[in-house]
C-alpha positions in Angstrom: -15.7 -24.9 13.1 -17.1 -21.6 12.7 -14.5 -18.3 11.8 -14.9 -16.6 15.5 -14.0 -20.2 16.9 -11.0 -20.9 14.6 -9.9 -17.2 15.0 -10.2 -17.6 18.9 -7.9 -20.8 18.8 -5.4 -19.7 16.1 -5.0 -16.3 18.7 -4.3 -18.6 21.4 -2.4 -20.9 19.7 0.1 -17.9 18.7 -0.2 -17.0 22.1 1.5 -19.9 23.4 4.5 -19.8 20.7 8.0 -18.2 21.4 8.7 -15.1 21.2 10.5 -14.6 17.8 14.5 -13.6 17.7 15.3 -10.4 16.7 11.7 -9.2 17.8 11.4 -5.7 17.4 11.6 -3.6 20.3 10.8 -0.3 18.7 10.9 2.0 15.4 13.1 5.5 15.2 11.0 7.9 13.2 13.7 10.8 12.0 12.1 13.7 10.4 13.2 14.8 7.0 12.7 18.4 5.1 11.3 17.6 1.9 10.6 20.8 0.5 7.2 21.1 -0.2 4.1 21.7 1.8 1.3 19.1 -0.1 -0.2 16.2 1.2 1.9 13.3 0.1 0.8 9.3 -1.2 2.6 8.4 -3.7 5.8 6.0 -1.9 8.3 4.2 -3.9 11.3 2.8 -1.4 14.0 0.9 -3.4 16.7 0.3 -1.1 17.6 2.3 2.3 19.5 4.9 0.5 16.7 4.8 -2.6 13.1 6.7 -2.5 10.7 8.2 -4.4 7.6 10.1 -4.0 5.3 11.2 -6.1 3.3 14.6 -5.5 0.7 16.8 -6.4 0.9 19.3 -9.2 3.2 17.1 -11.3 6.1 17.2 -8.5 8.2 14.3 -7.8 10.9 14.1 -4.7 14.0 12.0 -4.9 16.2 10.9 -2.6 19.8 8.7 -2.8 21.4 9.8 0.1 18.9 8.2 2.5 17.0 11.1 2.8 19.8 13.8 4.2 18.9 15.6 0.7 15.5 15.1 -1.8 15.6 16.7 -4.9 12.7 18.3 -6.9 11.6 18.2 -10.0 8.2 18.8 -12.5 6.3 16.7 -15.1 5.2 19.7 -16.7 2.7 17.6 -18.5 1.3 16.5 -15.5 0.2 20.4 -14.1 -2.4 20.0 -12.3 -1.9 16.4 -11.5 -1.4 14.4 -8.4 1.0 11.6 -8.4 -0.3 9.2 -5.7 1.1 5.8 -7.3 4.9 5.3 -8.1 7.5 2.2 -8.7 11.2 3.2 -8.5 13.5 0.5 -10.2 16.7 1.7 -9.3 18.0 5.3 -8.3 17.3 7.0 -12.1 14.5 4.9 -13.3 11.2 5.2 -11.6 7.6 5.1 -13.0 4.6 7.6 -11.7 0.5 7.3 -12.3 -1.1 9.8 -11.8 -5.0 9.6 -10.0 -7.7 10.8 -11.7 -8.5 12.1 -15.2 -6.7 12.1 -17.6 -4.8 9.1 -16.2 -1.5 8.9 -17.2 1.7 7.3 -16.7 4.9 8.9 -16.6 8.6 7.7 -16.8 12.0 9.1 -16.1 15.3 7.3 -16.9 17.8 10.0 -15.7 16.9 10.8 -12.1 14.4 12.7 -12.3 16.0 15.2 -15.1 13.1 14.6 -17.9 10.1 12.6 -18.3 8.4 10.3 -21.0 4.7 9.4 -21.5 4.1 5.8 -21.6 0.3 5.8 -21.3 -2.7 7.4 -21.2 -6.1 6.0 -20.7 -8.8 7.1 -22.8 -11.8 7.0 -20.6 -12.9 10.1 -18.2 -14.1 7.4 -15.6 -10.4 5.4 -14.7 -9.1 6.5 -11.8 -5.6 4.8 -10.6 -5.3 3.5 -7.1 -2.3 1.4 -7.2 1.0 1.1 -9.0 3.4 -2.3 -8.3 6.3 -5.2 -10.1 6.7 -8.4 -9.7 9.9 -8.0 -10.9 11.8 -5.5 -13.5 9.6 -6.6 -16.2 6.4 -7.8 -14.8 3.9 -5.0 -13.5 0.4 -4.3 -12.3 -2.0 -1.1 -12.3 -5.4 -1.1 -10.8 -8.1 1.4 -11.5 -11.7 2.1 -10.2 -14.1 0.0 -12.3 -15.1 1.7 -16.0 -17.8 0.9 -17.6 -19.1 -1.6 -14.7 -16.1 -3.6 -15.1 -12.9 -3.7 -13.3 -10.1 -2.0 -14.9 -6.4 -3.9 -14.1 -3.6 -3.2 -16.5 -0.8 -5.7 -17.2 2.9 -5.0 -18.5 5.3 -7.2 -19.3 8.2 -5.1 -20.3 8.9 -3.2 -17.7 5.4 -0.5 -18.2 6.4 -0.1 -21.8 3.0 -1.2 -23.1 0.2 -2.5 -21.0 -3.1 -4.7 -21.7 -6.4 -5.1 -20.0 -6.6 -8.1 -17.3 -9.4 -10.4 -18.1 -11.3 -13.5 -16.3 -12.1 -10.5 -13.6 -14.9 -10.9 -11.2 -18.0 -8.1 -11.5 -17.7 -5.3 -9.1 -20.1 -4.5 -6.7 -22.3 -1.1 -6.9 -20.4 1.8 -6.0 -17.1 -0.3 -5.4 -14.2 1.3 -6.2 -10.5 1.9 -4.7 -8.9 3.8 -3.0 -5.6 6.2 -3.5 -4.6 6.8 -0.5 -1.0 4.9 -0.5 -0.1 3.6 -3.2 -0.8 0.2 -1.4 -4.0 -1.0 -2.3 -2.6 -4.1 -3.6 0.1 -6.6 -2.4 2.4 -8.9 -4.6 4.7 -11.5 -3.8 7.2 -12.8 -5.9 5.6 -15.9 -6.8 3.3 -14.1 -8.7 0.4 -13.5 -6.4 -1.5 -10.3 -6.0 -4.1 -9.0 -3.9 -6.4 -5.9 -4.5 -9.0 -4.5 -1.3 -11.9 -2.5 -2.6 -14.8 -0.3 -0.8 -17.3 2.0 -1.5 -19.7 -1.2 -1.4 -22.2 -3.1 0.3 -19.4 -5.3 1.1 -15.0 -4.5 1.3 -13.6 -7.3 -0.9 -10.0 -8.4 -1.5 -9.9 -9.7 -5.6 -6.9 -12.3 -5.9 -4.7 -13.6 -8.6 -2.3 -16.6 -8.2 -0.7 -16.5 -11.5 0.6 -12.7 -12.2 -2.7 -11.3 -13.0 -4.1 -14.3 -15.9 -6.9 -15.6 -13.7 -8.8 -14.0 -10.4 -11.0 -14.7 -7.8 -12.6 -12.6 -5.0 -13.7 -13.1 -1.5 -15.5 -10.5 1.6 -13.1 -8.8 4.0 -14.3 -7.9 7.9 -14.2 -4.0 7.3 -16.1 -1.1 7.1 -18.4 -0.7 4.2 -21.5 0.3 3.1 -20.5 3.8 2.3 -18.5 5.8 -0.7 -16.1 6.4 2.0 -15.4 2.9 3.7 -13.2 -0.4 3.0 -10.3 -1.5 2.3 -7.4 1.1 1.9 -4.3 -1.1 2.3 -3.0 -4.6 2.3 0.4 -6.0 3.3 1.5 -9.6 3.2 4.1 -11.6 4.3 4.3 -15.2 3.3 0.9 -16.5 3.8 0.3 -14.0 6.3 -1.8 -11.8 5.1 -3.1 -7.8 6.8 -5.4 -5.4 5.5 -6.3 -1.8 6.5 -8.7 0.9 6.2 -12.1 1.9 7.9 -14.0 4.9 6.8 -11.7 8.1 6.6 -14.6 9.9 7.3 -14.8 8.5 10.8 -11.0 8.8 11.7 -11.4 7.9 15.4 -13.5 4.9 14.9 -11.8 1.4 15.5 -14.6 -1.0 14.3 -13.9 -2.7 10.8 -10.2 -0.9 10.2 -8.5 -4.1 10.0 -8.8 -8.1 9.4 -6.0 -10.6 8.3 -5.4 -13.7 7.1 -3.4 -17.1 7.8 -3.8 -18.2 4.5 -2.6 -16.2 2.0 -5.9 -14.2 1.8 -8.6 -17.2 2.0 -10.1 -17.0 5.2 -10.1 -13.2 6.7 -10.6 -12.3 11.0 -11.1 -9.9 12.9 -8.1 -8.5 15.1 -8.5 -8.8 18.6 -7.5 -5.7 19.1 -7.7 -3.2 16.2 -5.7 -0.2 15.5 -6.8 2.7 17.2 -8.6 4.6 14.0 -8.8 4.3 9.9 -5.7 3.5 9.1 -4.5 4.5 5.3 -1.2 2.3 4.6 0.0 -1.0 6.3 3.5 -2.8 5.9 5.2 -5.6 6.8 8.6 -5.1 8.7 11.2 -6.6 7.1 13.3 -10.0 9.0 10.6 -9.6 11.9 8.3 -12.3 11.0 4.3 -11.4 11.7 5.1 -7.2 12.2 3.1 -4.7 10.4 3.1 -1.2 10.9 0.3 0.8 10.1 -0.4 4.7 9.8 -3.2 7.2 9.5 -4.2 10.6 10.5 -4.5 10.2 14.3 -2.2 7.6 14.9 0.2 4.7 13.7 -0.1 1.4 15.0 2.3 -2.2 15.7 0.9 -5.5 15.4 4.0 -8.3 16.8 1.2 -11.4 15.6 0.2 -11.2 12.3 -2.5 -8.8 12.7 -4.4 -10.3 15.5 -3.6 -7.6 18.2 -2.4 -4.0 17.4 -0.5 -1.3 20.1 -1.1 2.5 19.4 1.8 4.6 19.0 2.0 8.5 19.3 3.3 8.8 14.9 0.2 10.6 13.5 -0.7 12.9 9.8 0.9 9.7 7.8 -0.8 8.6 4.6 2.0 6.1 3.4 4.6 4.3 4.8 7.3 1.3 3.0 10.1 -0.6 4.0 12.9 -0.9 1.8 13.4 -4.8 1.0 15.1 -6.9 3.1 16.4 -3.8 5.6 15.3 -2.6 9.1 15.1 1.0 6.9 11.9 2.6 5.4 10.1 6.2 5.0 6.6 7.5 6.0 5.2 10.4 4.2 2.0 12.5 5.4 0.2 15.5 5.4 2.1 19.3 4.7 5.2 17.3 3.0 5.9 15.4 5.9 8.4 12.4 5.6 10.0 10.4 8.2 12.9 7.8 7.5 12.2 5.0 10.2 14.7 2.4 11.4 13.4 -0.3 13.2 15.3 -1.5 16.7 15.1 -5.2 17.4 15.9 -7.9 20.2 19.2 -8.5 20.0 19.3 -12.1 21.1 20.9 -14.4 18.7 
């Protein structure tokens, strides 16, 4: 059975299922005053009073309150610097990479109050995408390739020390990733990871099953072909897998912004209806089994199915967006130091 076929009868065959309980019947996006006026990526939700974000110019943003109040503060080592990937463990201890060169990785264990350096690449060429745990101890970092090879950085102890991934496949020319969320790769806790790439001939998703010790990689439905086009964000839940992006270049255009998966990240489709425009982040909502929310410059988007069809909501000038685990509560952060705490409403049949 060829993928358009199967697609076509998996869509109809979710088509004929129940509606879930406690369906979600909308979102509440509450505007917050963070304080500063920079574009903001860098999205670390740790429970629904719990955030931080990481910022340009060394600047991080704390919240504890649920966002009635973020505090400020400066990695004075990281002037200059723009914190687009962060990991908070708890509401002092939080972890911040910085993209670009030098790459460096930066942690604070009092709030926010001072900051250590863990780690510092030493080649001009890595470049930091994405920043995620498995659990308190065992961590991920993904990089643009250096050298022609993929650069994915291990830790074991909680991002006290890190090693080089091996067994990884060979990149494509020009493939890279992209920092535009913090949420270019996925994890679940049984250890499995996905990573999308662009900038290729093709957008690929690289996989590990086994917290990072072996990987394999397959082709995604998105935009590619150009420095500019692929695969900005991934989201999974359970098997279900969703993956964002397009070419940010093109922020209007809805072909090749979004495919998913069934099964856990083997076999990718197209949505039957896309989002409406390059979409930077994706999430999945929390206790609503199959939603993802999506966000981008001219829009944000709902998907009720797993991927397949997507409804355009008004919500635009987001970059990144996170739920906080197992709560109808999460932030979205955006252009000119935008943030919004959302709170998703749901069916209330029992």
């Amino acid at each position: 059975m060829g993928t358009a076929t199967l697609a076509a009868g998996l869509i109809a065959l979710g088509a004929c299922q129940p509606a879930p309980r406690n369906a979600v019947i909308g979102i509440d996006w509450t505007m917050q005053e963070s304080g500063v006026h920079s574009s903001l990526r860098g999205l670390a939700v740790v429970d629904a009073d719990i955030a931080w974000i990481g910022a340009p110019d060394g600047v991080i943003l704390r919240t504890v309150d649920g966002g009635e109040t973020w505090t400020r503060s400066r990695v004075e080592a990281a002037a200059g610097l723009d914190f687009r990937s962060a990991h908070g463990f708890n509401g002092n201890h939080a972890l911040f990479f910085t993209a670009g060169s030098p790459a460096r990785l930066f942690e604070t264990r009092d709030g926010g109050a001072s900051f250590t350096l863990l780690y510092e690449d030493g080649s001009d060429a890595a470049f930091f995408d994405g920043l995620a745990f498995w659990d308190d101890r065992r961590g991920i970092a993904f990089s643009d390739p250096v050298d022609g090879v993929f650069h994915i950085l291990l830790t074991e102890d909680g991002g006290q020390s890190w090693a080089a991934a091996g067994n990884l496949p060979v990149p494509l020319d020009g493939e890279a990733g992209f920092a535009a969320s913090d949420t270019s790769l996925a994890l679940d806790e049984a250890g499995r990871v996905w990573i999308g790439t662009g900038g290729g001939a093709r957008a690929r998703i690289l996989s590990s099953l086994d917290f990072g010790a072996s990987w394999g990689v397959v082709n995604a439905p998105l935009a590619s072909g150009q420095a500019g086009a692929g695969i900005f964000s991934i989201a999974a839940a359970g098997n279900t897998l969703v993956a964002v992006g397009g070419d940010y270049t093109r922020a209007d255009a809805r072909d090749g912004v979004a495919a998913y998966s069934l099964d856990g990240g083997r076999i990718w489709f197209e949505p039957e209806v896309p989002p409406a425009g390059y979409r930077s982040a994706v999430a999945s909502m929390p206790g609503a089994g199959g939603h993802f929310l999506a966000v981008g410059p001219n829009g944000s988007d709902l998907s009720r199915d797993g991927g397949r069809v997507w409804e355009a909501m008004p919500e635009a000038g987001y970059n990144a967006i996170a739920f906080a685990p197992g709560t109808p509560t999460g932030w979205a952060i955006g252009t000119d130091g935008k943030i919004a705490r959302l709170t998703i409403r749901r069916d209330s049949q029992e």
